[in-house]
Structures are given as C-alpha cells and as structure tokens.
N, C-alpha and C positions, 0 to 999 in steps of 0.2 A: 630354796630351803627344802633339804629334804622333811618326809613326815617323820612321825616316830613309829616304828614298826614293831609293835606289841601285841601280844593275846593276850586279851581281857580273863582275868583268872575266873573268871565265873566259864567261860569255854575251852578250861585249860583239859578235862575230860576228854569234848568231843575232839579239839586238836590230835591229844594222843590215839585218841582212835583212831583216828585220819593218818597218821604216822604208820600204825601198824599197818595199816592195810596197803599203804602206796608203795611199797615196795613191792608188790606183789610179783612185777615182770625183774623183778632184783633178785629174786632169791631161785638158784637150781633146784630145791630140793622140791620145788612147787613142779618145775618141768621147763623141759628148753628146744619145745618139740611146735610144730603150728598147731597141731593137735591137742598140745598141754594149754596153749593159747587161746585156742578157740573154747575149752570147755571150762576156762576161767572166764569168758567173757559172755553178755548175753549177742546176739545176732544184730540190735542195733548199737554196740558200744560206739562210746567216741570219747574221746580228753582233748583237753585243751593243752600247750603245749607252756614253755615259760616264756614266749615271744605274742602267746596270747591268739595262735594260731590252731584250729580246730584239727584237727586228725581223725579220720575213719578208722573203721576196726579193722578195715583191708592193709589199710598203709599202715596202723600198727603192729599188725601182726606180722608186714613183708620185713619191716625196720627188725621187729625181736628175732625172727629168724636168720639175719644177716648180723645183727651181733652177738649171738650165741655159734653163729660158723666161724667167728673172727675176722668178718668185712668190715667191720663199722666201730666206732669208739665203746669203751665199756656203759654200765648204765650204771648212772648215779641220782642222788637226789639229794637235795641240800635245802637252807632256808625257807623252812616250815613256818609258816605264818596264818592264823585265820582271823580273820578281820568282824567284826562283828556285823552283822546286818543293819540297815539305817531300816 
C-alpha cells in the first residue's frame, strides 16, 4: 500500500520556498558557466539526488556544465513534497 503523499498546510509556506529556490541550476538567466556554478554554491555543497544518492559539488558542477554544452539530458524537477518532521 502506497502512503498518502501530502504537505501538511501548516508548511505549505516553507514548501513554496523550497520550490523557488530548487531550480536554481534550471534557470539560464542565473548562469551556465562553472564559474556561475561555483559562486552559487558554498565550497562544501552537496544534494542528495531522487535515487537518495549524495552528490559532491565537484560532480555537480562537472554534470551542469555538460548539460548546459548539450552532452547530457535537459534538467528538470517535478513532485515536490515536504513531509513533516516526526
């Protein structure tokens, strides 16, 4: 049985904030350079991935400058969910 996959309206707020912000490496007009990469990011970043796998800021930044060249598939983001803390 799957669960039921809701945000609790009481953190319907910080969701949307969380929205704005993740696109960050989606949008050109931010930059699509390793340089536009690096000064979005601090020097320890890291994300987790949707497979629940950790990513360095190295290997994130090698991944955005190969699909901003057109080696790698476009970047998306979909099914925003925050769960509430137990």
């Amino acid at each position: 049985m799957e669960p039921t996959l809701i945000t609790d309206h009481a953190l319907r707020d910080v969701l949307d904030e969380l929205k704005r912000l993740e696109p960050i490496f989606h949008r050109r007009e931010l930059g699509t350079t390793r340089a536009d990469f690096e000064s979005m990011t601090v020097a320890d970043f890291w994300e987790v991935g949707a497979s629940g796998r950790r990513y360095d800021r190295d290997y994130v930044l090698a991944e955005l400058e190969k699909r901003y060249a057109g080696v790698s598939r476009p970047l998306g983001n979909q099914g925003f969910l925050l769960p509430k803390a137990s």
